[in-house]
C-alpha positions as CSV (number, residue, x, y, z in Angstrom):
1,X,0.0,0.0,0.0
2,X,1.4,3.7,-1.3
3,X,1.5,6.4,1.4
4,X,-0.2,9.7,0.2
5,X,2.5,12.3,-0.3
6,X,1.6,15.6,1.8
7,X,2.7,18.6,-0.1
8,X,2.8,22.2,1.5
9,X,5.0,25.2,1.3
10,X,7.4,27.3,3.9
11,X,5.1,30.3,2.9
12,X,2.0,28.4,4.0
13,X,3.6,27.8,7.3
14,X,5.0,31.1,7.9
15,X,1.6,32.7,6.7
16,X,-0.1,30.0,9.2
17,X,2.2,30.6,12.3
18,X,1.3,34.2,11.5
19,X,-2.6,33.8,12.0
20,X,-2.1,31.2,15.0
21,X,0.0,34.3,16.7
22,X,-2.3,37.0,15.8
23,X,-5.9,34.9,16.0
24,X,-6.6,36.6,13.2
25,X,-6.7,36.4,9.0
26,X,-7.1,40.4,9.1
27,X,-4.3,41.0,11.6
28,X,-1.8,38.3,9.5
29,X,-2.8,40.0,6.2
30,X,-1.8,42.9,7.6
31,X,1.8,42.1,9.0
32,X,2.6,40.2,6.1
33,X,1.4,42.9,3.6
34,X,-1.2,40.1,1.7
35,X,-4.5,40.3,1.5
36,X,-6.7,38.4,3.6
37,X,-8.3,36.3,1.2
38,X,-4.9,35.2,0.0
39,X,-3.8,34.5,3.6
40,X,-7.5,32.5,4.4
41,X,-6.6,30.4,1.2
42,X,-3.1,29.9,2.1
43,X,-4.3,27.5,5.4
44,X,-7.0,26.0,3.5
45,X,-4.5,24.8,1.2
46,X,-2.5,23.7,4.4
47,X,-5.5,22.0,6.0
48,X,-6.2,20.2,3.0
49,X,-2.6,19.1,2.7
50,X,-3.0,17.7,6.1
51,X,-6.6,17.1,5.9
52,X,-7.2,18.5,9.3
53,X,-9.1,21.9,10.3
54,X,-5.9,24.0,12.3
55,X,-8.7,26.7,13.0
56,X,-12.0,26.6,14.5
57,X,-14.3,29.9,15.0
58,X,-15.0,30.9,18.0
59,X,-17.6,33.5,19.2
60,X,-16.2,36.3,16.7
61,X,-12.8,35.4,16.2
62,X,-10.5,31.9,15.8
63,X,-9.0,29.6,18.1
64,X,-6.4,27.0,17.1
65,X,-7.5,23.4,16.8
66,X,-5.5,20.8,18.9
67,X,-3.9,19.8,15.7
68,X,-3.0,24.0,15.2
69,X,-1.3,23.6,18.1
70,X,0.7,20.7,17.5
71,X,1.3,22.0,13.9
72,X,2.3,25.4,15.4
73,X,4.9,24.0,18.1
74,X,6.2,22.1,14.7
75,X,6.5,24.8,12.5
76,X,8.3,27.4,15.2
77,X,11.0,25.2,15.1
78,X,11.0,24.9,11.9
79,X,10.8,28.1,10.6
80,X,13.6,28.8,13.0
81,X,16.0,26.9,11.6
């Protein structure tokens, strides 16, 4: 049996640490000078990647998702190096 390849991008983390830090596609759009649509279809291109949700709403805003979180510990060290 073949394992499915998952496919996603430095950008798409970057732009996805930025929501996770912010709670916010607005606010991220904003610091990284995209607009938010682009930055909302950057995760959704990440979540179907992984085919999990990272986000969930919450009242008005965004929380992450336990696997955000995990994903987010992940990708700061990534990104770092």
């Amino acid at each position: 049996m073949e394992m499915e390849q998952k496919h996603f991008t430095v950008h798409q983390l970057s732009v996805f640490r930025t929501v996770a830090q912010h709670l916010s596609y607005t606010r991220a759009a904003d610091v990284l000078y995209l607009s938010q649509p682009a930055v909302t279809q950057q995760v959704r291109t990440l979540e179907q990647a992984l085919g999990t949700r990272l986000f969930a709403r919450s009242g008005r805003g965004i929380v992450l998702t336990p696997a955000g979180e995990e994903l987010l510990r992940h990708a700061e060290q990534l990104l770092t190096l």
